[in-house]
N, C-alpha and C positions, 0 to 999 in steps of 0.2 A: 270413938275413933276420930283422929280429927281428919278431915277430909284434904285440909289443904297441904296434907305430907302425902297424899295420895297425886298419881298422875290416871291419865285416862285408862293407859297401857294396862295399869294394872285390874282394871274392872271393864275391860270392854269384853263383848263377845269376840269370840276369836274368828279369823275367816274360815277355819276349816266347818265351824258350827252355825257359820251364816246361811239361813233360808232366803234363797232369792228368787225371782221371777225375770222370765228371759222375756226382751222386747218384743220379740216377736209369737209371746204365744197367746192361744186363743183367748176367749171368757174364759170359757169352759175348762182348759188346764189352768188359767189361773184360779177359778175356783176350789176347786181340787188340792192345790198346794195352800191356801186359803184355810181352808176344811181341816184340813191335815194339821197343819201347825198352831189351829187359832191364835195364830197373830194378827195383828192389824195392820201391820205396817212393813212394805218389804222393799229395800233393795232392789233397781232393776238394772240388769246387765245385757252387754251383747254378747262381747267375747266371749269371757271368763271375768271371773272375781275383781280384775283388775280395771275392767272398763265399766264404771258404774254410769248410767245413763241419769237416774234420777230416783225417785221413790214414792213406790204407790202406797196410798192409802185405801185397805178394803174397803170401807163407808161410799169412796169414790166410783165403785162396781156397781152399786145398785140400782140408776138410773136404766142401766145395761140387763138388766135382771127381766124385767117384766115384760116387755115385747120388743126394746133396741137390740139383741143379742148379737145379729149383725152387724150393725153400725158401730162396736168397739171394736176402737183401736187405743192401745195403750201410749200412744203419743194424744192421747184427748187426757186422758189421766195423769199422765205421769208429774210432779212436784219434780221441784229441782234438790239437788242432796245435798247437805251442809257436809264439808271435809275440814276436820280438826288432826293435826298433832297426834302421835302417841302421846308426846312430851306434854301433851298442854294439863293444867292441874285441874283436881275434878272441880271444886268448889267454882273456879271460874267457867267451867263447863256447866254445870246446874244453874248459875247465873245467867248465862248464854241463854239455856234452855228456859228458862223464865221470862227472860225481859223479852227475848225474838219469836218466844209461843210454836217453838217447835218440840219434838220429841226425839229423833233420832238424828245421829249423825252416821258418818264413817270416817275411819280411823286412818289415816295414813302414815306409812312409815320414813325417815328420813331418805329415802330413795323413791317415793312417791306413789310405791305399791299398796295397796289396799291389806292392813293386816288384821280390821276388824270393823266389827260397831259397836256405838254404846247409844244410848238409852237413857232418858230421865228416868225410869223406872229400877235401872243399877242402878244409879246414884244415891236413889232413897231409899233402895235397900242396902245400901252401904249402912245409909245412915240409922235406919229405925229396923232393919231384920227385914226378914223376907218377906213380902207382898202375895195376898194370894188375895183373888178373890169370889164372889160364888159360885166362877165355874171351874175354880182349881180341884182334879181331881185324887190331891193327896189329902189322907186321914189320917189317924192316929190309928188305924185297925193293919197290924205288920202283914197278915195273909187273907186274902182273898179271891175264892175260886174263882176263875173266870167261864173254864170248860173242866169235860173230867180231867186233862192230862196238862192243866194251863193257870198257874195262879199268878194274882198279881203282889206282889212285895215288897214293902216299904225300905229301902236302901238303908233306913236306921236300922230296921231289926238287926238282931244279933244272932252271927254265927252259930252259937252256941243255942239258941233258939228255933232257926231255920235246922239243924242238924236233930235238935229233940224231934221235932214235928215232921220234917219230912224222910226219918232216916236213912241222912247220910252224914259224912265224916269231915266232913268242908276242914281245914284247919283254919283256929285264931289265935295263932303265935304270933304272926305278921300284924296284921287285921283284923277288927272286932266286928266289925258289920260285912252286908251282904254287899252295899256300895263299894264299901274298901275292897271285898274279896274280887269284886267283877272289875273294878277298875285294876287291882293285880293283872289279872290275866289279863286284859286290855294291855296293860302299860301305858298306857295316856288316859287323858280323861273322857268319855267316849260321847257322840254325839246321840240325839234322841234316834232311834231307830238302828242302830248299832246291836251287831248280833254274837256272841261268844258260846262255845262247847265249854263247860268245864265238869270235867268225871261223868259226860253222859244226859250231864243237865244243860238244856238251851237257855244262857241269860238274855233277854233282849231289852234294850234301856228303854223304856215307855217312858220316863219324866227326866231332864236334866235342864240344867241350866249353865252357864258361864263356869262355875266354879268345883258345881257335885251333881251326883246320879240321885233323883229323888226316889224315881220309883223303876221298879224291873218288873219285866211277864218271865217266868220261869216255867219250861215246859218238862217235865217229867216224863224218866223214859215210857215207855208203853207198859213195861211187864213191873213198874215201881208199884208199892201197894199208894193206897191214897194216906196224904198226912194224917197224922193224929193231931186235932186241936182240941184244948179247953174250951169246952163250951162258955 
């Protein structure tokens, strides 16, 4: 793919899927959203989405960790935010990100609203495939129990797989995968913790990213018998 037919638009994260952190909140909640996302790097706002103040780096918390707990305040932290273009092209973006040794920017749209962010780490999965690394927790293994009524499920298995082992009747006329079926009934592409009913089953998105649903927790009714798997 070549990159420089690409613009930013088209591989940034979107704002409805941006994790952020508000000015004013404690350690303690910023750790928590921290935890929750393992990101490293967030967006901080006042208002809304539209008023980016700057951008924390988690690494910059830990001074705060061991007896300063008090003494944070997120204007001792906070980095200033690079704002780029929809329009601008990525290739010259990953340069940007190279020679000025940042990682993240925000996206703004020609009316000056915040419609996203992007990332050196999109860019190079542009380039080379998806990025994961030892603390990613998708596998090749499609079901995995989590509790008795709670499995986790790789968004590629196939319908037709999920229906063998948990009997139900999902259709894959439309859609071949469990991703495709939950983003159906979504109708858009859904953010991580995103919750959907379909025939009785709880989908909730545990992994996504920019572009697809990697993985889902699938709670099964109470009175469902438990899947049948090949050992």
């Amino acid at each position: 793919m070549d990159i420089a037919d690409q613009r930013v638009r088209d591989i940034m994260i979107p704002r409805s899927q941006m994790i952020t952190l508000k000015r004013n909140q404690t350690l303690d909640e910023c750790l928590d959203v921290i935890i929750e996302s393992a990101h490293s790097r967030f967006p901080v706002i006042s208002e809304d989405k539209d008023h980016i103040e700057g951008i924390l780096m988690a690494k910059d918390l830990l001074p705060f960790m061991r007896s300063d707990a008090e003494a944070f305040s997120m204007d001792k932290v906070l980095r200033q935010a690079v704002v780029v273009p929809e329009s601008k092209r990525v290739d010259r973006m990953l340069k940007e990100f190279r020679s000025q040794r940042y990682h993240m920017a925000i996206v703004i749209d020609e009316f000056g609203g915040v419609s996203g962010l992007v990332t050196i780490e999109d860019i190079l999965e542009l380039i080379v495939g998806e990025i994961e690394d030892e603390y990613d927790e998708e596998d090749d293994i499609d079901f995995r129990q989590l509790s008795r009524h709670t499995w986790t499920v790789r968004a590629l298995a196939s319908i037709e797989d999920f229906n063998e082992a948990f009997g139900t009747h999902f259709s894959d006329e439309e859609v071949d995968t469990i991703g495709g079926l939950v983003m159906q009934a979504f109708g858009h592409l859904p953010a991580r913790g995103e919750t959907i009913d379909i025939d009785g089953y709880q989908f909730k998105v545990a992994m996504a990213d920019s572009r697809r649903i990697i993985q889902v927790h699938v709670k099964i009714p109470d009175d469902s018998p438990q899947p049948k798997l090949d050992e």
